[in-house]
N, CA, C and O atoms as CSV, one atom per row, in Angstrom:
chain,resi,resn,atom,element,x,y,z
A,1,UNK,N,N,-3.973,-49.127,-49.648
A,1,UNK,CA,C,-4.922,-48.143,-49.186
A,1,UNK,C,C,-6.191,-48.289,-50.004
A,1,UNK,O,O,-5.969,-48.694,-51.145
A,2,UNK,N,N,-6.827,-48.176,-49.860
A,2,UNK,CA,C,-8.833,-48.564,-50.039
A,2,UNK,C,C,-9.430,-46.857,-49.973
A,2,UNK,O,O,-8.967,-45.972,-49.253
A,3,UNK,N,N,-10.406,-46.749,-50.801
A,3,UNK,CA,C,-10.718,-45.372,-50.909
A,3,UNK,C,C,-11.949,-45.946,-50.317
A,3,UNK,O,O,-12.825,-46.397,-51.055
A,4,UNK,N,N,-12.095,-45.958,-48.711
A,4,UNK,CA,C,-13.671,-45.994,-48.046
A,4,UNK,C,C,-13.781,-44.922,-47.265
A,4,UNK,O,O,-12.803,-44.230,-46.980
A,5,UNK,N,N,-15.284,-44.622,-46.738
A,5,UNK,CA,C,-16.112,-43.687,-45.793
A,5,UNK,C,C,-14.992,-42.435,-45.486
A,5,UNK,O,O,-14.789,-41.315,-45.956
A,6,UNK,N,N,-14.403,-43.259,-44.452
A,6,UNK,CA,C,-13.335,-42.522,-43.609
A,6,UNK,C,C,-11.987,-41.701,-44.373
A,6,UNK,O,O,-11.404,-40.749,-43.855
A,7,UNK,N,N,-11.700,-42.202,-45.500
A,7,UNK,CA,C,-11.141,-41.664,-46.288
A,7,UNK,C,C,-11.146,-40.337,-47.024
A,7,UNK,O,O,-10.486,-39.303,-46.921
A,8,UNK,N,N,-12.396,-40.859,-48.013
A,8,UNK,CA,C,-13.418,-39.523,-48.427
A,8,UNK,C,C,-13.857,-38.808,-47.350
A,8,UNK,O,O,-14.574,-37.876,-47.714
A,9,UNK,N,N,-13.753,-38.857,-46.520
A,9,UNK,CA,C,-14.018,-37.820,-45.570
A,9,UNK,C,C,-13.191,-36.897,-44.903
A,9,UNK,O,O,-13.553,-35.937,-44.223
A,10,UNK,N,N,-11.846,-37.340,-45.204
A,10,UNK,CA,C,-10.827,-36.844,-44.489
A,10,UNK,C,C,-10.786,-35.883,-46.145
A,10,UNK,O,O,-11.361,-34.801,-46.258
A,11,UNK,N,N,-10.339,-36.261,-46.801
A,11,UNK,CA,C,-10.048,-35.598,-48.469
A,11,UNK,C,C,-11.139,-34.530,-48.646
A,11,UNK,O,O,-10.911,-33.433,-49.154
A,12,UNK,N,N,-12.355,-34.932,-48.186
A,12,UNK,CA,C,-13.679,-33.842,-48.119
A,12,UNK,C,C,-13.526,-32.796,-46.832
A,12,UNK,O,O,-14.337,-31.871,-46.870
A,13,UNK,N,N,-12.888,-32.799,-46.041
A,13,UNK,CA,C,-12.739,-32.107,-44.604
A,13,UNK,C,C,-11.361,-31.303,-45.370
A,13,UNK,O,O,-11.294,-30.088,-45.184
A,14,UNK,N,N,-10.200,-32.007,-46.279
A,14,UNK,CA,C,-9.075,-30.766,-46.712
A,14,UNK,C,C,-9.441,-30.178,-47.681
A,14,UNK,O,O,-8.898,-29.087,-47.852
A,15,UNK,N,N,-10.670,-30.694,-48.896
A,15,UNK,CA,C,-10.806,-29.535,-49.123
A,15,UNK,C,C,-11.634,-28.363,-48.741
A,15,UNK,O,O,-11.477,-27.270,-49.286
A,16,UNK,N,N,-12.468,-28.564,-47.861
A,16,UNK,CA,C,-13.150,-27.791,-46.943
A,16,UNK,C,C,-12.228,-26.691,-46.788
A,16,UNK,O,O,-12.440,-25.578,-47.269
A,17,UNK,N,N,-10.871,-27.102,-45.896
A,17,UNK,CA,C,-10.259,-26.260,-44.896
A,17,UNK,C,C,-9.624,-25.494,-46.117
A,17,UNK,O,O,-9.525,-24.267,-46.140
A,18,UNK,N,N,-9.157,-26.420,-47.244
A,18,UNK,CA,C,-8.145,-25.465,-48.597
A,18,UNK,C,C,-8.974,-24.357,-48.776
A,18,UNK,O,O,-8.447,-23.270,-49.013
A,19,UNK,N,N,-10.358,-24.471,-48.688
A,19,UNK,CA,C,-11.086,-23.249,-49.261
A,19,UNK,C,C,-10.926,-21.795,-48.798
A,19,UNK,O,O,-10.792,-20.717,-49.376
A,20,UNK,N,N,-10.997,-22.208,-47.498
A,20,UNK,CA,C,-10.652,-20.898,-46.751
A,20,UNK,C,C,-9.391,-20.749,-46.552
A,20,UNK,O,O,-9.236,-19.629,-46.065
A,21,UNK,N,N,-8.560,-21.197,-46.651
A,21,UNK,CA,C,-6.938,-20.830,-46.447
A,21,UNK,C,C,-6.926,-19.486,-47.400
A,21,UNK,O,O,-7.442,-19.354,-48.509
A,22,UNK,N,N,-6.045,-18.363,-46.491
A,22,UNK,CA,C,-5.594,-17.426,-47.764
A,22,UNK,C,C,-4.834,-17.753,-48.959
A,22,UNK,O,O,-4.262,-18.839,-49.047
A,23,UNK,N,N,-4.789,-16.856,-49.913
A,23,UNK,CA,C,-4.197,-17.131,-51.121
A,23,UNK,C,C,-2.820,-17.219,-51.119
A,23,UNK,O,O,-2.247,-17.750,-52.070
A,24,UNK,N,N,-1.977,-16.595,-49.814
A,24,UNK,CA,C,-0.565,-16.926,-49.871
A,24,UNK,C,C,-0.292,-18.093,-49.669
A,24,UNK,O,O,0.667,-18.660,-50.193
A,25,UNK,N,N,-1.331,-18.776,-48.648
A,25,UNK,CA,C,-0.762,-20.162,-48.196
A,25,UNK,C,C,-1.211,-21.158,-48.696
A,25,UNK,O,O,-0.918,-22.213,-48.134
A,26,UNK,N,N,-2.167,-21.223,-50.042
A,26,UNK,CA,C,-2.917,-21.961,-50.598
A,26,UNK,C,C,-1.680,-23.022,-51.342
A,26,UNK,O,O,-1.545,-24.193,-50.987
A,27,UNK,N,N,-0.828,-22.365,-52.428
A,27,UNK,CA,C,0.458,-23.111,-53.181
A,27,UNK,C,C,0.958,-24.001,-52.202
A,27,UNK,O,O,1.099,-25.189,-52.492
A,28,UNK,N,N,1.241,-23.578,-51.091
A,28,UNK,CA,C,2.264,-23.993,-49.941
A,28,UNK,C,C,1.494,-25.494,-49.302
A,28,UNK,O,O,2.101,-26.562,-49.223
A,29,UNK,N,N,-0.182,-25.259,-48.818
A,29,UNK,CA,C,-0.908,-26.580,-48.717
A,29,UNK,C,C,-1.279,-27.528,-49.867
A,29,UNK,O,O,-1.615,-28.694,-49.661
A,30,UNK,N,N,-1.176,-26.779,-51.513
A,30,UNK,CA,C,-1.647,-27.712,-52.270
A,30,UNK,C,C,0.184,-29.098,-52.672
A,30,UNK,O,O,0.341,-30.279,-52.980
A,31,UNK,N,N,1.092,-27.872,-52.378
A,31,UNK,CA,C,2.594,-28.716,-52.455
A,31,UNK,C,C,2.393,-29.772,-51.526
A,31,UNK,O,O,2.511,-30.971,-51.776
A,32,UNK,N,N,2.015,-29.147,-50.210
A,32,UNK,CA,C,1.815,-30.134,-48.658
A,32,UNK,C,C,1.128,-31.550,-49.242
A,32,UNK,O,O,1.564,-32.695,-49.365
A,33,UNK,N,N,-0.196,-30.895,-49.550
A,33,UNK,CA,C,-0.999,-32.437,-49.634
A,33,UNK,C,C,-0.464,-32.948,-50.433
A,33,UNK,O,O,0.001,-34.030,-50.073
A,34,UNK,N,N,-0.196,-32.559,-51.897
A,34,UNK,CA,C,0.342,-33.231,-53.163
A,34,UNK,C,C,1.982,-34.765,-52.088
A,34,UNK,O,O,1.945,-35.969,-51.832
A,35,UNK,N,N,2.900,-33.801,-51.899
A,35,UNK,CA,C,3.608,-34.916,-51.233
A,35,UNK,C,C,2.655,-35.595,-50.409
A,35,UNK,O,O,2.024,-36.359,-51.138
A,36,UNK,N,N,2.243,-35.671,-49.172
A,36,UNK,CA,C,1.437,-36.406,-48.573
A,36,UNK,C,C,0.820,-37.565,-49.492
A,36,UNK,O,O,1.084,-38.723,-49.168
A,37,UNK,N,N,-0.186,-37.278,-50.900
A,37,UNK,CA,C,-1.355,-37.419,-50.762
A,37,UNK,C,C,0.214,-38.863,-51.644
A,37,UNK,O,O,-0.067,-40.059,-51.568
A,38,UNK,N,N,1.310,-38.539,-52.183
A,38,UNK,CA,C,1.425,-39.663,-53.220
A,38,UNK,C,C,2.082,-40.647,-52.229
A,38,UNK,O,O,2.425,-41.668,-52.825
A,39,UNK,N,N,2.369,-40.675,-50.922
A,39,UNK,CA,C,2.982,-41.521,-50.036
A,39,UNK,C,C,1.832,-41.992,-49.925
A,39,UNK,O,O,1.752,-43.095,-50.465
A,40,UNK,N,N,0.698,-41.569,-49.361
A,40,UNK,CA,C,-0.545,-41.832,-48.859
A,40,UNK,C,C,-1.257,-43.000,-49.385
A,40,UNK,O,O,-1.565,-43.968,-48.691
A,41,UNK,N,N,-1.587,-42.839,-51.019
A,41,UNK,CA,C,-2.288,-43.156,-52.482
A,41,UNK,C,C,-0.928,-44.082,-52.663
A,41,UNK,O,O,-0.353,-43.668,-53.669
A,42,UNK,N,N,-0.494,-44.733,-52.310
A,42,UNK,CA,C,0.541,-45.841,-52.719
A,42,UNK,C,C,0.177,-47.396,-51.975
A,42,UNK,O,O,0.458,-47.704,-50.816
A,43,UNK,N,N,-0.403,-48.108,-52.817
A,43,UNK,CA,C,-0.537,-49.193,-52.235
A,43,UNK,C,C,0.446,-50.155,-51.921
A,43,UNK,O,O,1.426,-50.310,-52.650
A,44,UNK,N,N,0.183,-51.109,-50.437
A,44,UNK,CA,C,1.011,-52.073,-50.102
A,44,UNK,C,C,1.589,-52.473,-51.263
A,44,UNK,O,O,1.028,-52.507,-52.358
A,45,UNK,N,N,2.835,-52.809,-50.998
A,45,UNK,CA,C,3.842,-53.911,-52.278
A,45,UNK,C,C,4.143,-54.789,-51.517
A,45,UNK,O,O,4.039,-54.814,-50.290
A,46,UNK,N,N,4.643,-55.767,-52.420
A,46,UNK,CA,C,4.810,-57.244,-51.516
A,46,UNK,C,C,6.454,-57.206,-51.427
A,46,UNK,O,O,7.141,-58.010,-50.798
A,47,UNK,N,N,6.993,-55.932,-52.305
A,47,UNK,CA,C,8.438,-55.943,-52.364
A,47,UNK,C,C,8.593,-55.160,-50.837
A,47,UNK,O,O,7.641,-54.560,-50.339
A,48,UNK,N,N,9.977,-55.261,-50.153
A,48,UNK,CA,C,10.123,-54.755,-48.362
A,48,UNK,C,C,10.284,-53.200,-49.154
A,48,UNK,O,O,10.701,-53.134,-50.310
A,49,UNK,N,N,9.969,-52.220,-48.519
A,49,UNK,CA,C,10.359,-50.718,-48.453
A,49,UNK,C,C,9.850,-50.304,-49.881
A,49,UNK,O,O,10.365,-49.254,-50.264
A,50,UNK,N,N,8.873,-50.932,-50.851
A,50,UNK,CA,C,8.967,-50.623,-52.097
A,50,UNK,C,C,7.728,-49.490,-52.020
A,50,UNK,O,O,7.586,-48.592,-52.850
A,51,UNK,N,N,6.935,-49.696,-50.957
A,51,UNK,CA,C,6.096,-48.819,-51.115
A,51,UNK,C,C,6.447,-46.899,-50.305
A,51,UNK,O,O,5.958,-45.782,-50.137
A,52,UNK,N,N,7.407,-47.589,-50.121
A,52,UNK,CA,C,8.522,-45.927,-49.650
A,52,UNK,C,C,9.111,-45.581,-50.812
A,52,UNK,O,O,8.941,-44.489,-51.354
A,53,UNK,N,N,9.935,-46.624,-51.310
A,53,UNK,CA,C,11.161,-46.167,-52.337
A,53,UNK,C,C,10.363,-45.434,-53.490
A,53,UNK,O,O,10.722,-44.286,-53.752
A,54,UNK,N,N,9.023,-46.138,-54.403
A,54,UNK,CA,C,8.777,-45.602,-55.428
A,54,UNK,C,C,8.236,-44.375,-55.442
A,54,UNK,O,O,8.332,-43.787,-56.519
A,55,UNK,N,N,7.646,-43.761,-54.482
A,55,UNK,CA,C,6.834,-43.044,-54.543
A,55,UNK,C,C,7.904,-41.224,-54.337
A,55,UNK,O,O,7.599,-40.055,-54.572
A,56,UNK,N,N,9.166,-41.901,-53.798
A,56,UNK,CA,C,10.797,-41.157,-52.915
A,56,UNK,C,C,10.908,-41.168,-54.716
A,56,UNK,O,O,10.692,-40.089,-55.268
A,57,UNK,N,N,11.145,-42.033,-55.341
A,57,UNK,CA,C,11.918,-41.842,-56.515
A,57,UNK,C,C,10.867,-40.783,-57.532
A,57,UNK,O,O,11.265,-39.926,-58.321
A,58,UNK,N,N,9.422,-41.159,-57.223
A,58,UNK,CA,C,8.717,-39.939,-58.273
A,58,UNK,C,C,8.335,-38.290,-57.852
A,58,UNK,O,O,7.580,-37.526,-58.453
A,59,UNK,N,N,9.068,-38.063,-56.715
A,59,UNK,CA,C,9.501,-37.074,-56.059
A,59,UNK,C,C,10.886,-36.439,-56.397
A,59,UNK,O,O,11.271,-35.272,-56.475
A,60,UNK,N,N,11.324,-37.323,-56.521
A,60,UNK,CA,C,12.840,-36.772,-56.870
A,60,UNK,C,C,13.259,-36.586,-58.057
A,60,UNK,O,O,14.241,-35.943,-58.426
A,61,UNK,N,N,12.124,-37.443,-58.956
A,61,UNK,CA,C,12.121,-37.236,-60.393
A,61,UNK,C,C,11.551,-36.006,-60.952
A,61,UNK,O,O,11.983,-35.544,-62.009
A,62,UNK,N,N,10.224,-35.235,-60.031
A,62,UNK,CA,C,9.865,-34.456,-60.509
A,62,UNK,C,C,10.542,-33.210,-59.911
A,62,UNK,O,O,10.193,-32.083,-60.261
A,63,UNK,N,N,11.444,-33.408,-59.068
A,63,UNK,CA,C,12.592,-32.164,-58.547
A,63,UNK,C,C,13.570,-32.105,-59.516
A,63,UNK,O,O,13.791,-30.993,-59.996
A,64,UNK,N,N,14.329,-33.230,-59.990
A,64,UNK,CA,C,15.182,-33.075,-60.843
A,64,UNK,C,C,15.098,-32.467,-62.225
A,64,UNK,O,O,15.878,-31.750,-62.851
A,65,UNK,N,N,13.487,-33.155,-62.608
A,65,UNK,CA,C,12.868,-31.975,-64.049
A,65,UNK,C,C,12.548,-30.542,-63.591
A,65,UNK,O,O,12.686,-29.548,-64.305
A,66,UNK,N,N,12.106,-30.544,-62.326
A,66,UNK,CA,C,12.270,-29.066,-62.093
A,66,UNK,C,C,13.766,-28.353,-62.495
A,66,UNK,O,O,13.945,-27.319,-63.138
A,67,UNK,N,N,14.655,-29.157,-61.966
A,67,UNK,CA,C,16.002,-28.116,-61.381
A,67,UNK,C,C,16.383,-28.531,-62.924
A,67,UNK,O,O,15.971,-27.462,-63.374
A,68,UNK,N,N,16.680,-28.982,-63.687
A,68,UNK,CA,C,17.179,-29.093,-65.436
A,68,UNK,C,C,16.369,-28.491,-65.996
A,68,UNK,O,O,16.889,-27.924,-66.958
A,69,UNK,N,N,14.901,-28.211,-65.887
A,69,UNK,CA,C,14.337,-27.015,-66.860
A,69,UNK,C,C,14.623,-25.444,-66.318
A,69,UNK,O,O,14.522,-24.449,-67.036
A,70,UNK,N,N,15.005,-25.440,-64.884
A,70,UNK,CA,C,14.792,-24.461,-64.757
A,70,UNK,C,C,16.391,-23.186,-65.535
A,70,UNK,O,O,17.441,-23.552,-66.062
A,71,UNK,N,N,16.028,-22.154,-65.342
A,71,UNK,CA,C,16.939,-20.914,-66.140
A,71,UNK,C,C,17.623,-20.150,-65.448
A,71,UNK,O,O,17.180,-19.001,-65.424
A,72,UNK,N,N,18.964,-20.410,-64.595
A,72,UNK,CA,C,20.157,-19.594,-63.651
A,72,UNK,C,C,20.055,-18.733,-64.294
A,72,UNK,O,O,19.232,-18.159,-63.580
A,73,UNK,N,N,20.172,-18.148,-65.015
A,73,UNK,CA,C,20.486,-16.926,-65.216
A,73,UNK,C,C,19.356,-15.741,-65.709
A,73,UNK,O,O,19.432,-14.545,-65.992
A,74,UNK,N,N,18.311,-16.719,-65.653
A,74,UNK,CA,C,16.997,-15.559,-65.585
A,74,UNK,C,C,16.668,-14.808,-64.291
A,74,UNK,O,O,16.879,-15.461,-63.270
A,75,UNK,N,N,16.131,-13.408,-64.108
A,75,UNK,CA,C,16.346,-12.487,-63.249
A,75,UNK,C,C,15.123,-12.739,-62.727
A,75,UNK,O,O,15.038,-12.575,-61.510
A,76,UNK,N,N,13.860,-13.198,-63.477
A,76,UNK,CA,C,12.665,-13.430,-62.624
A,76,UNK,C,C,12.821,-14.627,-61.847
A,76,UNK,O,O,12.218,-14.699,-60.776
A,77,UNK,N,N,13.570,-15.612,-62.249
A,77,UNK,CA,C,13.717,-17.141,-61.312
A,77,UNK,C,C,14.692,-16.784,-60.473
A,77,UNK,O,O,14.479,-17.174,-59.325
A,78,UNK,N,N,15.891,-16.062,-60.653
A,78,UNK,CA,C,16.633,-15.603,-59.215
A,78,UNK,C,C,16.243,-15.090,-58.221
A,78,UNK,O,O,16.719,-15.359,-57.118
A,79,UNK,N,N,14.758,-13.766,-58.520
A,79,UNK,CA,C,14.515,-13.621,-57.608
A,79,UNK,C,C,13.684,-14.735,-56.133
A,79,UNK,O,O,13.627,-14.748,-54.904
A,80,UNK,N,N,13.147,-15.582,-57.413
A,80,UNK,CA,C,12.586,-16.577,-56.157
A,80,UNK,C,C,13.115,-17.662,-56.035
A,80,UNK,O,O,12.461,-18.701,-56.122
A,81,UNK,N,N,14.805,-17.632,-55.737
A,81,UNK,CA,C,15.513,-18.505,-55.346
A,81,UNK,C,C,14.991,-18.873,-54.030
A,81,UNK,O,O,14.129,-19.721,-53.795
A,82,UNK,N,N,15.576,-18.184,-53.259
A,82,UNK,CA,C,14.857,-18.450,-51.716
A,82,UNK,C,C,13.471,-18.864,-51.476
A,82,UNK,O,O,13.181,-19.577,-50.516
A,83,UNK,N,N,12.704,-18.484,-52.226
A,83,UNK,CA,C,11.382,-19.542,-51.749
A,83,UNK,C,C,11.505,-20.652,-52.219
A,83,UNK,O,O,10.808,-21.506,-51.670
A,84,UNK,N,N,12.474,-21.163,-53.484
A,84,UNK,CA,C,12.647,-22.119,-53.801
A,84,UNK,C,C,13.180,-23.073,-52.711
A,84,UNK,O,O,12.861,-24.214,-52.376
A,85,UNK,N,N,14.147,-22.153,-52.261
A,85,UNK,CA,C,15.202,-23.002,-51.533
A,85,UNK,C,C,14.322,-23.752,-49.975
A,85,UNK,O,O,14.649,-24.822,-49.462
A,86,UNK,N,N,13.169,-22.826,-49.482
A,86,UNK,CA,C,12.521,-22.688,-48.637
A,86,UNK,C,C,11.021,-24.563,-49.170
A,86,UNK,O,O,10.681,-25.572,-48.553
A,87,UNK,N,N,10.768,-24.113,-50.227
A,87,UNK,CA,C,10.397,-25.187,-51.015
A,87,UNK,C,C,11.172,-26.617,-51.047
A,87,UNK,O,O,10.485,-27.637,-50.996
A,88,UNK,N,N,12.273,-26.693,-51.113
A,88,UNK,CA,C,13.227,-27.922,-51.387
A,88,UNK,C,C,13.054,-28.314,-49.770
A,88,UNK,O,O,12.709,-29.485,-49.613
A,89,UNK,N,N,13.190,-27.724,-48.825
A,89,UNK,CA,C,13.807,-27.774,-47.259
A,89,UNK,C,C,12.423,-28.399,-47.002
A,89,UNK,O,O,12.525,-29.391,-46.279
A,90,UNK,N,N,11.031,-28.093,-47.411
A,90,UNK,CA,C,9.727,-28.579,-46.718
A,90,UNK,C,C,9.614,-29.817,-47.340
A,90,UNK,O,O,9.216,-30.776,-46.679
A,91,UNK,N,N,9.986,-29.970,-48.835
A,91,UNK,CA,C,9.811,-31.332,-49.356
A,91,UNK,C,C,10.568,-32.182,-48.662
A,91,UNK,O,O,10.018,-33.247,-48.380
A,92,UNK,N,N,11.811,-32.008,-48.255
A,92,UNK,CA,C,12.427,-32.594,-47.636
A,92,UNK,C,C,12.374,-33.280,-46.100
A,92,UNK,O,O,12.688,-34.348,-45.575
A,93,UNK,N,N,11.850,-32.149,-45.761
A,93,UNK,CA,C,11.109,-32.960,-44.390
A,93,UNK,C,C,10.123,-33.467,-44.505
A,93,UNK,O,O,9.752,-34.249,-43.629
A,94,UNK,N,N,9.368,-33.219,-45.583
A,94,UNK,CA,C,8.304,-34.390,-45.378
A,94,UNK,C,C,8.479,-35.560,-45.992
A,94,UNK,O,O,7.586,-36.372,-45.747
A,95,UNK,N,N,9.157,-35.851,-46.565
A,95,UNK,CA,C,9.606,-36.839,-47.264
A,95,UNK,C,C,10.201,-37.562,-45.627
A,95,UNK,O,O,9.316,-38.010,-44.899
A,96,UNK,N,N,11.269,-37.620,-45.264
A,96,UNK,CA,C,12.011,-37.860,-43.932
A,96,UNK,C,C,10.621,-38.007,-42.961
A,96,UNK,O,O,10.269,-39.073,-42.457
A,97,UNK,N,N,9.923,-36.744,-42.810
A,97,UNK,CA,C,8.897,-37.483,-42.012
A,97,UNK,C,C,7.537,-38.725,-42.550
A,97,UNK,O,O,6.990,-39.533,-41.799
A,98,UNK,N,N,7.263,-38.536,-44.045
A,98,UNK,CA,C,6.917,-40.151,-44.034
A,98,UNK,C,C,7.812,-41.033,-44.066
A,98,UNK,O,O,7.383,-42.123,-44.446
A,99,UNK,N,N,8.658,-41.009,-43.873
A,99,UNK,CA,C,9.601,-42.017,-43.717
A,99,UNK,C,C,9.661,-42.762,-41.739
A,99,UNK,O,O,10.115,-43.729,-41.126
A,100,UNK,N,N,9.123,-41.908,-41.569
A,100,UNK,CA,C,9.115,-42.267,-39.854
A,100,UNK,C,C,7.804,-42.821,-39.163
A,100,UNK,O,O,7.650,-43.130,-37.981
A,101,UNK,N,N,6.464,-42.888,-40.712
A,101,UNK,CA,C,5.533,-43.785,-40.578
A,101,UNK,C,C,5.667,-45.268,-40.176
A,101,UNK,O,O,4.775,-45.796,-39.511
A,102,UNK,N,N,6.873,-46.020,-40.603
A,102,UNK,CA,C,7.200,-47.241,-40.628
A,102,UNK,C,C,7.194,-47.682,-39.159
A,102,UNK,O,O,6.936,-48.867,-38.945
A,103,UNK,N,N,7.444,-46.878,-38.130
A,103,UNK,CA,C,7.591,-47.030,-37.149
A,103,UNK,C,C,6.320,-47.376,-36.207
A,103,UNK,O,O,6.337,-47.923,-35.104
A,104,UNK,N,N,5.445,-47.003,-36.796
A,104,UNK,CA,C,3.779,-46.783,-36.222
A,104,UNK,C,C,3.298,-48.462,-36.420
A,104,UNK,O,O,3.507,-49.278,-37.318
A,105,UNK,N,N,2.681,-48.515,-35.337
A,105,UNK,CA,C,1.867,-49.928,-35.589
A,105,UNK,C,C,0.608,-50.057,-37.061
A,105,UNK,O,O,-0.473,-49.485,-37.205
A,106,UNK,N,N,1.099,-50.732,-37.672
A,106,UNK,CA,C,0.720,-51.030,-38.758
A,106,UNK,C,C,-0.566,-51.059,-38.699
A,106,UNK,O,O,-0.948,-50.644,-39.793
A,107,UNK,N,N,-1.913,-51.439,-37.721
A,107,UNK,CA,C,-3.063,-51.268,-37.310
A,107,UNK,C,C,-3.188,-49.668,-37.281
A,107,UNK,O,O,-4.197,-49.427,-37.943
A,108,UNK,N,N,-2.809,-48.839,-36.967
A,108,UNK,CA,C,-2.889,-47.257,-36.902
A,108,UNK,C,C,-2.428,-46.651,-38.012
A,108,UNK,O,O,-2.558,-45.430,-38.099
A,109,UNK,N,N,-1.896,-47.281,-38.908
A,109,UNK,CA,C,-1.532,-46.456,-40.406
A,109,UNK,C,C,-2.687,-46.431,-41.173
A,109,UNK,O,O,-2.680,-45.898,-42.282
């Protein structure tokens, strides 16, 4: 991926739109792009699937330091189990759905 015209422009058009998003849904689009942006920001490898796998593994790395730092038995993190859980379920599909980029003619990616 090449940072030209069309690029910066798309990155300049989200943060446009981030600006005005309300404040509930702001966390929720900056999580969005953040996955997006590191599938995105991953350049061709000459290894097959490597430019899927690494980017899957520094995702899962930074879930797993999530879930080992985090504190079961603290009463403020129980309560936001469920958005957590709601959190894990979106990473997850988007992960699965860049994964269904591969399919796209390589001219349109």
């Amino acid at each position: 991926m090449t940072f030209d015209l069309f690029t910066i422009g798309i990155l300049l058009a989200a943060a446009i739109i981030y600006q005005f998003l309300p404040a509930t849904w702001r966390g929720w689009a900056l999580m969005t792009g953040s996955i997006v942006a590191v599938y995105w920001l991953q350049p061709a490898l000459p290894l097959r699937n490597a430019d899927f796998i690494l980017p899957t593994l520094t995702v899962v790395l930074a879930l797993g330091g999530w879930y080992l730092t985090r504190k079961p038995d603290d009463d403020a993190q129980q309560a936001t189990l469920p958005q957590d859980r709601i959190a894990f379920a979106v990473i997850t599909v988007l992960v699965i759905g860049m994964a269904f980029f591969r399919f796209i003619d390589p001219d349109f990616r």
